[in-house]
Structure formats: C-alpha cells, structure tokens
Backbone as CSV, one residue per row, in Angstrom:
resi,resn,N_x,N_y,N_z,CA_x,CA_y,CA_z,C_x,C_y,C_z
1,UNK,127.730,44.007,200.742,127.904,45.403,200.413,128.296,45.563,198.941
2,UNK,129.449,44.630,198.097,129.894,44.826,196.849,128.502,44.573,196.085
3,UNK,127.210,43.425,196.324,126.722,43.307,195.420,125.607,44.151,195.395
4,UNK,125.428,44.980,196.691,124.704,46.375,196.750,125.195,47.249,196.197
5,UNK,126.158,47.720,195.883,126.965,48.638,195.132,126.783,48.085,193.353
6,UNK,127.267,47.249,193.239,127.107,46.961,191.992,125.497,47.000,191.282
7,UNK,124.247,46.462,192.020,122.795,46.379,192.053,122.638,48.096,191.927
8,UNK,122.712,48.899,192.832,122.716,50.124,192.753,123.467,51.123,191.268
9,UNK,124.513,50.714,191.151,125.119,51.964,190.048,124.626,51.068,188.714
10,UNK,124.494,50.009,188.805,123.775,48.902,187.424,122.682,49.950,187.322
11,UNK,121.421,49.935,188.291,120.109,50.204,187.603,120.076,51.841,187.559
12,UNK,120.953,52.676,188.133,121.324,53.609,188.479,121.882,54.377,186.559
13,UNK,122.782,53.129,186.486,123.427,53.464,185.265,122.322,53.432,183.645
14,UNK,121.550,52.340,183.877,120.446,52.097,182.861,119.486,52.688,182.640
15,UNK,119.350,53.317,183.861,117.721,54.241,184.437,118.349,55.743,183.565
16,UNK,119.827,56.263,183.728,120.149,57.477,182.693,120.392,57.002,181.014
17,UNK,120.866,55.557,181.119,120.894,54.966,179.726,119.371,55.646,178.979
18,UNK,118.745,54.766,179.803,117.240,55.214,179.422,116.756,56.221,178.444
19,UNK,116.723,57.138,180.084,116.511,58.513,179.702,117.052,59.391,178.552
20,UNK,118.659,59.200,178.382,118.867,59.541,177.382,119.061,59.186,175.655
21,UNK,118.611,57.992,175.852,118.088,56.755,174.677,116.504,57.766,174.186
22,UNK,115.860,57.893,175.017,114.212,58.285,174.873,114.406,60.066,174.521
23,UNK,115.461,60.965,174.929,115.559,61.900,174.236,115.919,62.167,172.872
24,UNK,117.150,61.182,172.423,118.056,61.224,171.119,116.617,60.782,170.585
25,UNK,116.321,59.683,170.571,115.783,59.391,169.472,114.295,59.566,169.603
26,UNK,113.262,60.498,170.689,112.189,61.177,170.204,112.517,62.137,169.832
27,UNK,113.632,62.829,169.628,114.082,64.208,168.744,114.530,63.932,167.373
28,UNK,115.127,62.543,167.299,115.434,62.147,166.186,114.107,61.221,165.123
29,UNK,112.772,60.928,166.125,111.844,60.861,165.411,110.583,62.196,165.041
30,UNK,110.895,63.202,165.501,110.433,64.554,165.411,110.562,65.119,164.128
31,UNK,112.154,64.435,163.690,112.974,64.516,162.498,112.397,64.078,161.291
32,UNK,112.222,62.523,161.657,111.788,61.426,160.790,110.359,62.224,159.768
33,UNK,109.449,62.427,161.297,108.022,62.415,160.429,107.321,63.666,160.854
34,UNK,107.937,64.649,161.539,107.278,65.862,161.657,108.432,67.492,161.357
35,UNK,109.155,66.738,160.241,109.829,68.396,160.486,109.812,69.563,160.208
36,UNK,108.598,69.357,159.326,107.802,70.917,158.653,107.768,71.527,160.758
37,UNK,107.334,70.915,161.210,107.116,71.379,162.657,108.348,72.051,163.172
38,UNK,109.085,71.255,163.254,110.611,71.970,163.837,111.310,73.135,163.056
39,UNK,110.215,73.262,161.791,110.798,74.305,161.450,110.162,75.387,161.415
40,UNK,109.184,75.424,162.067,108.258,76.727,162.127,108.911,77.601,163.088
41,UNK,108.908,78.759,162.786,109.313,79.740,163.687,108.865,80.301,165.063
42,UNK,109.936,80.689,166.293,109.282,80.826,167.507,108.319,81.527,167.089
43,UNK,108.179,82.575,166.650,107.238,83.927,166.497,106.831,84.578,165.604
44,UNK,106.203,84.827,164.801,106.334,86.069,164.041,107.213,86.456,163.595
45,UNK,108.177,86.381,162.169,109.132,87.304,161.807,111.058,86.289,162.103
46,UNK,110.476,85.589,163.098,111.258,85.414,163.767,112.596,84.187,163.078
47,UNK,113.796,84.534,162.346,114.716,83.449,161.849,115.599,82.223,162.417
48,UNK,114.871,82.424,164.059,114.817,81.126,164.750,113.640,80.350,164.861
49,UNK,114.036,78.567,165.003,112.746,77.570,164.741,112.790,76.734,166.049
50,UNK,111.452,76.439,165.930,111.107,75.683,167.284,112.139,74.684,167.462
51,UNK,113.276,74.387,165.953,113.776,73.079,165.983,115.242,73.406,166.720
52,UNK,115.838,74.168,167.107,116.615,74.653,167.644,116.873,74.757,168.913
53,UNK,115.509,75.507,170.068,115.800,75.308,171.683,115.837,73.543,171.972
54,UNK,114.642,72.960,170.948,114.585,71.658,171.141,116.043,71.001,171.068
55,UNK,116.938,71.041,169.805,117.928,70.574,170.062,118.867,71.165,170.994
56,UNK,118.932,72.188,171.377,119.580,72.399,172.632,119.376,71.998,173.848
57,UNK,118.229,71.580,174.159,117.614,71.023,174.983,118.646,69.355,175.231
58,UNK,117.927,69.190,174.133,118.256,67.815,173.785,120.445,67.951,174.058
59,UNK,121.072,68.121,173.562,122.130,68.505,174.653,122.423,68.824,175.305
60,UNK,122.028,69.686,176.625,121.923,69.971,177.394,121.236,69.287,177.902
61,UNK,120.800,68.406,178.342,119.635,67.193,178.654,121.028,65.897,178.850
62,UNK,121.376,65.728,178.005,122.848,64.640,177.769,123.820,65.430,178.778
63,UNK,124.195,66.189,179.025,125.079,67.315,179.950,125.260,66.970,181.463
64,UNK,123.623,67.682,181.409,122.917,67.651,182.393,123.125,65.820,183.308
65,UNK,123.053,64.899,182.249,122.419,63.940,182.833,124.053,62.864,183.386
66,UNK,124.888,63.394,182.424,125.951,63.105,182.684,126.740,63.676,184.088
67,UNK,126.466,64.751,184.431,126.769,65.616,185.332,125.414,64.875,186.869
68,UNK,124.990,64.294,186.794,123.995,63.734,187.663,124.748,62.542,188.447
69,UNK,125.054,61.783,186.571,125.556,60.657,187.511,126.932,60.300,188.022
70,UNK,128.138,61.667,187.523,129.349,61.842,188.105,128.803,62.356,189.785
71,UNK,127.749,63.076,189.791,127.822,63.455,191.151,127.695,62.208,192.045
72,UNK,126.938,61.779,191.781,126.275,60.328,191.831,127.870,59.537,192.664
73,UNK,128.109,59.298,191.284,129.456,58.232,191.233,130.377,58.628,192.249
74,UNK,130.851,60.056,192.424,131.538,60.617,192.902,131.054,60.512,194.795
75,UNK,129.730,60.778,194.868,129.385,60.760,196.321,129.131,59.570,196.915
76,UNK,127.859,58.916,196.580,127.289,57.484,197.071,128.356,56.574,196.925
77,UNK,128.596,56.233,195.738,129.092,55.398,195.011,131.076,55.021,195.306
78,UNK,131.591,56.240,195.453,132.888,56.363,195.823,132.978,55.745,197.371
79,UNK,131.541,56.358,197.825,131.694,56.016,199.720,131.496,54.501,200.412
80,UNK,130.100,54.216,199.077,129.934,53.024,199.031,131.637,51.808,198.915
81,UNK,131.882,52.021,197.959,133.657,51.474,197.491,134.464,51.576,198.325
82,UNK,134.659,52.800,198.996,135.578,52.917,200.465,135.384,52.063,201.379
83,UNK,134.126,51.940,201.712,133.637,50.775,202.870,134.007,49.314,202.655
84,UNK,133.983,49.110,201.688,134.109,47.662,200.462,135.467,47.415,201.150
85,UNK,136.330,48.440,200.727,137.626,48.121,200.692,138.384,48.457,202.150
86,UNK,137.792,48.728,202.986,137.722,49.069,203.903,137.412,47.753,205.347
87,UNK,136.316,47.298,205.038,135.846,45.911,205.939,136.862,44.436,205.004
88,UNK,137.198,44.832,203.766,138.110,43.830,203.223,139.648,43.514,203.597
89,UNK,140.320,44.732,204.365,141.090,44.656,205.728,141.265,43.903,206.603
C-alpha cells in the first residue's frame, strides 16, 4: 500500500510539474520570439493586448493547478495514508 501511495502522488506530482513547466515557459517563449504578437490589441481601439488574458491565464493556470492537487492530496492521498497507518497497528 505505502509503495502505491508513494508511485501514485510521485507521477501524480510530475504529471502537474509538467504541465506547469510547459505553460511558464511557452509563455515565456511567446516572449522570447514573438512579442510584437502579444502586443497587438484585443480589438480595435482597444488599450488592452492579447499579452495580458494570456498572462492571466498563465496564473491562473498555476492556481488552478495547485488547487487540483491539494484536492488531490487532501482526498485520495490523505485516505490512502490513513490506511497505511492504520494496518501498521
């Protein structure tokens, strides 16, 4: 059971590593070599830039993903640990 628990929140933990590795830094290569782009405006007239929801995104994305895997941690993962310590009785 411990090394199911541990196997689980490991790839669990890397799989959001990931994800949020591949946001920072395709927003931070958006930066690099396209930012005439991020700075074009939503609309017409408009003194907001495309580069803006994107970075909000892009935090809110980190938020979001953090808030996934407390639920995570908090449900499976806590219940999983109870049992652990539980049959170790």
């Amino acid at each position: 059971m411990f090394t199911e628990l541990v196997r689980k929140r490991t790839v669990f933990a890397w799989t959001l590593s990931i994800i949020v590795l591949v946001v920072y830094f395709g927003f931070i290569s958006i930066i690099a070599f396209n930012k005439a782009w991020l700075g074009t405006p939503l609309f017409a007239g408009s003194v907001t830039t495309i580069g803006f929801p994107i970075g909000v995104a892009v935090i809110l994305s980190a938020i979001i993903l953090t808030g996934i895997y407390v639920y995570r941690a908090n449900g499976e993962f806590d219940d999983m640990n109870r049992q652990i310590i539980e049959e170790s009785r």
